[in-house]
ROGU-141977 format. One record per residue: residue in one letter; x, y, z of N, C-alpha, C in turn. Coordinates in Angstrom, 1 decimal. Example, Ala and Ser with C-alpha at 12.3 -4.5 7.8 and 13.67 -1.06 7.14 Angstrom:
BEGIN
[a [13.2 -5.7 7.8] [12.3 -4.5 7.8] [13.2 -3.3 7.8]]
[s [12.8 -2.2 7.1] [13.7 -1.1 7.1] [12.9 0.0 7.9]]
//
This chain:
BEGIN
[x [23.2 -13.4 -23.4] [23.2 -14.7 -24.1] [22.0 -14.8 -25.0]]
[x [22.2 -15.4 -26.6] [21.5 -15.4 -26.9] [21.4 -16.9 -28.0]]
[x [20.2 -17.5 -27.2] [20.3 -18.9 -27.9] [18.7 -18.8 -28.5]]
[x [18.3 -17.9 -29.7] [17.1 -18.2 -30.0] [17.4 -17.7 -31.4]]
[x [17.5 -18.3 -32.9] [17.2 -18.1 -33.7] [16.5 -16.8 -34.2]]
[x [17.2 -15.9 -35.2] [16.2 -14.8 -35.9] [15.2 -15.4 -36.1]]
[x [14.7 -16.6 -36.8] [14.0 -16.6 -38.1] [12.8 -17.0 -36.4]]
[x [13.3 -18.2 -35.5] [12.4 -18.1 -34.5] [12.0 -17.4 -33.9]]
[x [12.8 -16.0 -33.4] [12.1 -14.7 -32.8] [10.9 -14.3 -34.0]]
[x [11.2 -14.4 -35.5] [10.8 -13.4 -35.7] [9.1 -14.1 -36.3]]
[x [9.2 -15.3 -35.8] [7.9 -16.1 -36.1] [6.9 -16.1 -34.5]]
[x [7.9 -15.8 -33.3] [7.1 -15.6 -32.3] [6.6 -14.5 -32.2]]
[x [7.1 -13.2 -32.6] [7.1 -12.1 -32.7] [5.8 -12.0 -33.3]]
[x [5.8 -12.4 -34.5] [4.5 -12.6 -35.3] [2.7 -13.2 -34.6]]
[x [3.6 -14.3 -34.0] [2.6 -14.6 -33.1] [2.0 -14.3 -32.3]]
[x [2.5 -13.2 -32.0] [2.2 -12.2 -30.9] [1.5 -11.1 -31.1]]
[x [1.8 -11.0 -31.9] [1.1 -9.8 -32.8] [-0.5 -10.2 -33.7]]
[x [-0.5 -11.7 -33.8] [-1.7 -11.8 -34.6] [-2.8 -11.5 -33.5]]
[x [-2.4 -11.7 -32.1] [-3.4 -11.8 -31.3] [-4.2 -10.3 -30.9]]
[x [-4.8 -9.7 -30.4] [-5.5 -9.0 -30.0] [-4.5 -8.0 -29.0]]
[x [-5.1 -6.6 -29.1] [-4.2 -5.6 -28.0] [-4.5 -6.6 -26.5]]
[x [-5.6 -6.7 -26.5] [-6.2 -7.0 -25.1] [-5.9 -8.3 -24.7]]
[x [-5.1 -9.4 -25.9] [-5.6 -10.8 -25.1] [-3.5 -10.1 -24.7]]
[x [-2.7 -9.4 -25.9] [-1.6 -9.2 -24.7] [-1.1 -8.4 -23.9]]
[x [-2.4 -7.7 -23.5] [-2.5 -7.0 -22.2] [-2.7 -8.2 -21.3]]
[x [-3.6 -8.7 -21.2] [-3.9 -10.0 -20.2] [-2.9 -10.4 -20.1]]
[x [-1.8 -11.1 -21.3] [-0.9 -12.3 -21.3] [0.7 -11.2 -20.4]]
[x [0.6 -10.2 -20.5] [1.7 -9.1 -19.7] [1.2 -9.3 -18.3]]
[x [-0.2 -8.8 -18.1] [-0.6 -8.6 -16.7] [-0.2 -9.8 -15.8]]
[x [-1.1 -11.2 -16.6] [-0.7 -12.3 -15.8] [0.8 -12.7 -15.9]]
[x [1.8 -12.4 -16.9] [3.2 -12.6 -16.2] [3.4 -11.8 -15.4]]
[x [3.2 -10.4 -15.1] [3.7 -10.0 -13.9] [3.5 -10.2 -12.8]]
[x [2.1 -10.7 -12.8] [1.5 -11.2 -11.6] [2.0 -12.4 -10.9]]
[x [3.0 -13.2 -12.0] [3.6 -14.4 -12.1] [4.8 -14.3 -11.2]]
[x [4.9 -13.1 -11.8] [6.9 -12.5 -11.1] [7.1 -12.4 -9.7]]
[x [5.5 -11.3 -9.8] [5.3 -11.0 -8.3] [5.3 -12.0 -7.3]]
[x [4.1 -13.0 -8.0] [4.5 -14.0 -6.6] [5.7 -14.7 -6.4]]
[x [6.5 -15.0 -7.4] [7.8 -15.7 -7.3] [9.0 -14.9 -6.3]]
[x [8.8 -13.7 -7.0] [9.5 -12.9 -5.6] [9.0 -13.2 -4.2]]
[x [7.5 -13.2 -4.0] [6.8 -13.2 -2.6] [7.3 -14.4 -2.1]]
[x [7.0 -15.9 -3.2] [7.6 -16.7 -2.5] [9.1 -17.1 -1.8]]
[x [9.6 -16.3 -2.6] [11.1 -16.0 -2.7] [11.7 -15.5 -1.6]]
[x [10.8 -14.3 -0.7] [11.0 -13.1 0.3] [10.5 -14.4 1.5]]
[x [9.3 -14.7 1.1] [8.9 -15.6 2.2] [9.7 -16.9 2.7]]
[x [10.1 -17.4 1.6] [10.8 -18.5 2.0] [12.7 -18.4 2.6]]
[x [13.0 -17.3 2.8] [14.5 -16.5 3.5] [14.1 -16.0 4.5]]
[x [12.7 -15.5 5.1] [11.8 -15.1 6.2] [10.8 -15.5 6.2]]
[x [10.3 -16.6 6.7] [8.8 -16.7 6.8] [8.1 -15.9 7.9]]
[x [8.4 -15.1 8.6] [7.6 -14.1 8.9] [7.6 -12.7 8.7]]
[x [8.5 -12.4 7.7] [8.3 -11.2 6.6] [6.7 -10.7 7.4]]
[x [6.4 -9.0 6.8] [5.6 -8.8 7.2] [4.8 -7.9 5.8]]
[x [3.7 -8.1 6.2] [3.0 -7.4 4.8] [3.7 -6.2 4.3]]
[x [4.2 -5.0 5.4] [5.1 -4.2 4.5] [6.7 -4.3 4.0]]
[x [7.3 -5.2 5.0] [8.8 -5.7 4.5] [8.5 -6.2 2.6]]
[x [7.3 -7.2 3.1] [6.6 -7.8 1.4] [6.8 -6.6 0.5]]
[x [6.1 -5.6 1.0] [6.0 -4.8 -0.5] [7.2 -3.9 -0.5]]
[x [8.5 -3.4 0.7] [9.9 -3.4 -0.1] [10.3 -4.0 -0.4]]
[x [9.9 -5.1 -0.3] [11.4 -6.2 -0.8] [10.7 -5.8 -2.5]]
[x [9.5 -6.2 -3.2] [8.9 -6.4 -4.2] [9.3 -4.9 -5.0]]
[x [9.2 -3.6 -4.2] [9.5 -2.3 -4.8] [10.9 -3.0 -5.1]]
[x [11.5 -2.8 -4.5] [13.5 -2.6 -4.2] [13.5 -3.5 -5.8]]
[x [12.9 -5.5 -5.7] [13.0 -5.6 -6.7] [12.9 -5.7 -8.2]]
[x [11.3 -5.2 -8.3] [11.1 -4.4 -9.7] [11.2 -3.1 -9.9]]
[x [11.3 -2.1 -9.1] [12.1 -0.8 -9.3] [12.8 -0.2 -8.5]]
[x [13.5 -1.0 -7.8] [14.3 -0.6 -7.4] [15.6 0.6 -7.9]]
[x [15.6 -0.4 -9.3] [17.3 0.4 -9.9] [16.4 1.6 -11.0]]
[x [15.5 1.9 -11.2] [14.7 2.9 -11.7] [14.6 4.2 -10.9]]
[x [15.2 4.3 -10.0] [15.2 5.4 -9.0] [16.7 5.7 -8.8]]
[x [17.0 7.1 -8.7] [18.2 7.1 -7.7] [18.3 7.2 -6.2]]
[x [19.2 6.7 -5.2] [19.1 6.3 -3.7] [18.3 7.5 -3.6]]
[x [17.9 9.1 -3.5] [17.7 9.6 -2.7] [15.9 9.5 -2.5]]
[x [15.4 8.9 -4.3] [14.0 8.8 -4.6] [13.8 7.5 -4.1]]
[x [14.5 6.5 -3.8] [14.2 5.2 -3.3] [13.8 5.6 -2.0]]
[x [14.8 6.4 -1.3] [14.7 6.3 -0.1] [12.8 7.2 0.2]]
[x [13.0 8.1 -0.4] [11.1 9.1 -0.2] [10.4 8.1 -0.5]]
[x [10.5 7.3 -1.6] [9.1 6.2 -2.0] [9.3 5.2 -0.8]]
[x [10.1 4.6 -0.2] [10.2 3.6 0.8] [9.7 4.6 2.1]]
[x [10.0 5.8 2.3] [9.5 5.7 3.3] [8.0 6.2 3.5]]
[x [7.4 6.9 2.1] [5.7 6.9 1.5] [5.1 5.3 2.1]]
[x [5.6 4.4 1.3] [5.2 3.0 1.5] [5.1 2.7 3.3]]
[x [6.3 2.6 4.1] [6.2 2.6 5.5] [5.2 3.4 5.8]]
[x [5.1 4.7 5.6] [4.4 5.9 6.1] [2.3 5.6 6.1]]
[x [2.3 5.0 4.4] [1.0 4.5 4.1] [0.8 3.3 5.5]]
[x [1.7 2.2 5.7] [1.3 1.0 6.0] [1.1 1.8 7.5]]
[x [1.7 2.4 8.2] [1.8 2.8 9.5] [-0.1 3.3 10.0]]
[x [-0.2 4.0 9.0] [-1.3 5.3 8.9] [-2.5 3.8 8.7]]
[x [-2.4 2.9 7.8] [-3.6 1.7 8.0] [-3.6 1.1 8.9]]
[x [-2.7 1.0 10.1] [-1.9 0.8 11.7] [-2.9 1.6 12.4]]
[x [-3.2 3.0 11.9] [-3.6 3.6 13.2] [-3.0 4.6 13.8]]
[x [-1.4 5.3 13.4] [-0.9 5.4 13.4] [-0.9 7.0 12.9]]
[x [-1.3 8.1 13.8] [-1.5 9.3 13.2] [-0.4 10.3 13.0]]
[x [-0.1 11.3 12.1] [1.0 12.5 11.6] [0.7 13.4 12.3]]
[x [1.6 14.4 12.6] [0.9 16.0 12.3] [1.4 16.7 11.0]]
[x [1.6 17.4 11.0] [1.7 18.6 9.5] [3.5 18.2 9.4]]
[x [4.0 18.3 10.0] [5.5 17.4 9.6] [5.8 16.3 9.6]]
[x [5.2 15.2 9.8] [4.8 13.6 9.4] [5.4 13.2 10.8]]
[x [5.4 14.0 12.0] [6.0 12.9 12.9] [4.8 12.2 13.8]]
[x [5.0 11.1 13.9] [3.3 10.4 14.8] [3.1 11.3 16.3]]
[x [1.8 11.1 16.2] [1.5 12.0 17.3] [0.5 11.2 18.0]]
[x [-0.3 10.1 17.6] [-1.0 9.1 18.1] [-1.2 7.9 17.6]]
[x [-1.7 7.0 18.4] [-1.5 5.5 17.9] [-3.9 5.6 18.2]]
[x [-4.2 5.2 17.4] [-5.4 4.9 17.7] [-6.0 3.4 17.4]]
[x [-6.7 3.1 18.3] [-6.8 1.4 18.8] [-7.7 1.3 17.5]]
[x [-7.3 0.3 16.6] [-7.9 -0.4 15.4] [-9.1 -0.8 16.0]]
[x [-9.6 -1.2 16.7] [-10.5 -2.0 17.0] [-11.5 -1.3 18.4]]
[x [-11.5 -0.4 18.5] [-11.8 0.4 19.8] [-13.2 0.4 19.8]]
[x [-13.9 0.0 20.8] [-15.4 -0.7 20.6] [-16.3 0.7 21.6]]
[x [-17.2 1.2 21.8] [-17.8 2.3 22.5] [-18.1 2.2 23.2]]
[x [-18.2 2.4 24.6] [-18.3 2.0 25.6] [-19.7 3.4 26.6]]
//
């Protein structure tokens, strides 16, 4: 759908352009940042106890999700679990299966 005038595109367009590389780098950054949280509130509010890593699949799946084919979704999803696990405490061996859980908080006794 398209309800916006050429002559109006092509005067925003313009507008856009008189400004500086950098002020629309800023004005990109802070929409996406915009997006992002709309999704987060979006994820949060159909689960409000979502969890920090559920947060960042739901947010992958929906800004790149469809930029991947299933088999690369699936390696990056499970990189992401794999990262969140390992800031858990949560140790590999040489074929990524856990081999220890170590106490986050383990004080010296």
């Amino acid at each position: 759908m398209k309800d916006t005038s050429d002559a109006m595109e092509s005067k925003y367009r313009n507008m856009l352009l008189e400004r500086s590389g950098e002020e629309r780098l800023k004005m990109g950054c802070a929409l996406h940042a915009m997006a992002q949280a709309l999704v987060r509130a979006s994820a949060l509010q159909a689960d409000p106890s979502a969890s920090s890593s559920s947060l960042k699949k739901i947010l992958f799946l929906r800004f790149y999700g469809q930029d991947f084919d299933a088999a690369t979704r699936k390696r990056i999803l499970r990189a992401l679990k794999r990262r969140d696990l390992e800031r858990d405490g949560v140790k590999f061996n040489k074929r990524g299966i856990h081999s220890r859980r170590v106490a986050a908080n383990r004080s010296a006794v």
